[in-house]
N, C-alpha and C positions, 0 to 999 in steps of 0.2 A: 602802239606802232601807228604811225601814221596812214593814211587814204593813200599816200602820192604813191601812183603805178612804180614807181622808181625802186621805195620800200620794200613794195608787194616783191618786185622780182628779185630782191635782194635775197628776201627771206626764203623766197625757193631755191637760190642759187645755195643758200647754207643747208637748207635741206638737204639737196641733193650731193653736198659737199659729204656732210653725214653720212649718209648711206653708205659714201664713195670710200668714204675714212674707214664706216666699220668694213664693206666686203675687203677693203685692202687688209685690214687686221686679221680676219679669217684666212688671208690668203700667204700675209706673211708665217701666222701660224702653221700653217701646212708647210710650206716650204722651210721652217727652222725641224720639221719635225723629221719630214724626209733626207733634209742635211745631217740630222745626228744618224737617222738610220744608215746613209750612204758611209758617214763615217766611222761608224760600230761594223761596217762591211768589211770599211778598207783596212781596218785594223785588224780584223780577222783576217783578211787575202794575206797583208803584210805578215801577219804571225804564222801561215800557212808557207808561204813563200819560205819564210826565214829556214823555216823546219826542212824546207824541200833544198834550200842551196846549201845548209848542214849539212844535209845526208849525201846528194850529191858529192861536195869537198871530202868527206869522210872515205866516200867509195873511191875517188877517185886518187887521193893521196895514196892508200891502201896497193889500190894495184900499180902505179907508180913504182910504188917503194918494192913489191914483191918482183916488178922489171928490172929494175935496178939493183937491191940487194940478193935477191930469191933466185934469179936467176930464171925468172919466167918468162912462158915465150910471152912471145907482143900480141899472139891471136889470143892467150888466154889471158891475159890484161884487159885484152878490149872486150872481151866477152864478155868479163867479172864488171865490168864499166857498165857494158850494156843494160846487164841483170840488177845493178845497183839503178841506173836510171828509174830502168822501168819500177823497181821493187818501189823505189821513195817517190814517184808520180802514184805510183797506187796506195799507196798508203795516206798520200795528201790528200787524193782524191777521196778515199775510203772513209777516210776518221768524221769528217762532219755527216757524212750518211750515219757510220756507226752509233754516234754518241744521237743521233734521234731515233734511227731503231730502238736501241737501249732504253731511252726516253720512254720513248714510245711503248717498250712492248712491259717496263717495268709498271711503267703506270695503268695498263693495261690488265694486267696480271692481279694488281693491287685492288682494283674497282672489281673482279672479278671473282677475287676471293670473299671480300667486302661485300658481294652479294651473296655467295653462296652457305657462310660461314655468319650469318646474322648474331653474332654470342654477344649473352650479357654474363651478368654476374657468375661465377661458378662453371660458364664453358671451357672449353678445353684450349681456346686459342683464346688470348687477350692483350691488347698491345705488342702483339709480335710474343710474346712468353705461351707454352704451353703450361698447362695449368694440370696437374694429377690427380684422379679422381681416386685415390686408394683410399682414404675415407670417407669417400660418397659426395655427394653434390646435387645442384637442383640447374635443371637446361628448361631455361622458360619462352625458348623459341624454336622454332624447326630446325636444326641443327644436323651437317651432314657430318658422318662419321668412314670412318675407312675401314670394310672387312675384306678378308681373303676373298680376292675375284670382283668383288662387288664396293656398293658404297650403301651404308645405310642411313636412314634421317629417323631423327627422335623429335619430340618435340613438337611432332605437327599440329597435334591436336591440343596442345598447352602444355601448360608447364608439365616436366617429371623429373625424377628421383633418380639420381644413381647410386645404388646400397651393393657395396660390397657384400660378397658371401664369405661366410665361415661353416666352418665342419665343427658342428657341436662333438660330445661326450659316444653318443650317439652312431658315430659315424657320419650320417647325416648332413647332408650342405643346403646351407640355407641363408637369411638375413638374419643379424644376431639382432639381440635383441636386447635396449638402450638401460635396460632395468641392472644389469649385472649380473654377477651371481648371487643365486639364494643359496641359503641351508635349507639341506630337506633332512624330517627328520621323517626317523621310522620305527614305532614302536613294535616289538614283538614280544606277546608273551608265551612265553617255556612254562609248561609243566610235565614235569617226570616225578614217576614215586621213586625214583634215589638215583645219586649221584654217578653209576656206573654207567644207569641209561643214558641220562642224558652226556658222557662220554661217548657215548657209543653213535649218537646222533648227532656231535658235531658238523661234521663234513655235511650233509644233510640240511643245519639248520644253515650253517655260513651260505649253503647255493642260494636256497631260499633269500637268505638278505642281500645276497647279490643281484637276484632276481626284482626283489624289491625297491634296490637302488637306482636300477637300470631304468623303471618304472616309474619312479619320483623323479628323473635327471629330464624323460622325455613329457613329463606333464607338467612342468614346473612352470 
């Protein structure tokens, strides 16, 4: 570029042309953004509208027709008019409050159980499914649970175990145990000096291995 002053203030004039160009861009930007907002408004007002001059026509044909066919008085047409106005103003007025309560207190609810309900693997709530612990399971976070009156929490301290009980043989309730079942055997040796005796001690020997049974079933 040339020395001659003429250049010089050329080149500042496009400078500042620049500047001029980009804050207008930032500004048209803003303004196309608050035109679609104003317009996402007025479509909404329009579809709010639409619903309120429906209901209106609806209420008002309604008692019209109960004047003229029904044979109602004129004060109870205008009443039922009245009550139809105000009903469909509050209800137009109401629904966009409603539907962000709703919003609101859904999402609310959701992040709140999301805290409270930390579950992995094997808890009892997962993707919205409860999950059933009748053959045991493993809760590897503080997990809050629901008892009569109260709330309990497992988990706090690391992972645990939920083991179903069973009633053994025994009577007995307890955690079973993953082995199955054994055979238990039980040897008993009988001696009698002859066959009447040991008739006669039947009853006798059979408690005894009853006894014995009961005693292999709880040590096994």
């Amino acid at each position: 570029m040339s020395d001659d002053p003429g250049f010089e203030g050329l080149d500042d004039d496009l400078e500042s042309f620049g500047r001029t160009a980009g804050g207008t861009r930032v500004v048209i930007g803003a303004l196309e953004a608050e035109m679609r907002a104003m317009q996402q408004s007025a479509k909404e007002t329009n579809r709010q509208v639409g619903a309120l001059s429906k209901g209106l026509s609806g209420s008002l044909k309604k008692s019209f027709e109960g004047l003229i066919f029904d044979g109602m008085k004129a004060s109870d047409a205008l009443k039922g008019v009245a009550r139809s106005i105000v009903g469909s103003t509050y209800d137009a007025a109401m629904k966009p409050l409603s539907k962000d309560v709703s919003g609101l207190f859904a999402g609310g609810v959701g992040n709140l159980m999301k805290g409270l309900l930390p579950f992995e693997n094997g808890a009892p709530f997962s993707q919205g499914r409860v999950l059933p612990f009748a053959q045991g399971g493993i809760v590897s976070g503080p997990t809050a649970f629901p008892m009569r009156g109260a709330t309990g929490l497992m988990g706090e301290a690391g992972p645990e175990a939920i083991m179903p009980l069973a009633r053994g043989a025994d009577g007995q309730l307890g955690v079973r145990s993953g082995g199955g079942a054994r055979a238990v055997n039980v040897t008993m040796n009988i001696q009698t000096p002859d066959v009447s005796g040991f008739q006669r001690s039947q009853s006798q020997i059979a408690a005894q291995m009853s006894r014995a049974l009961s005693r292999g079933q709880r040590n096994r």
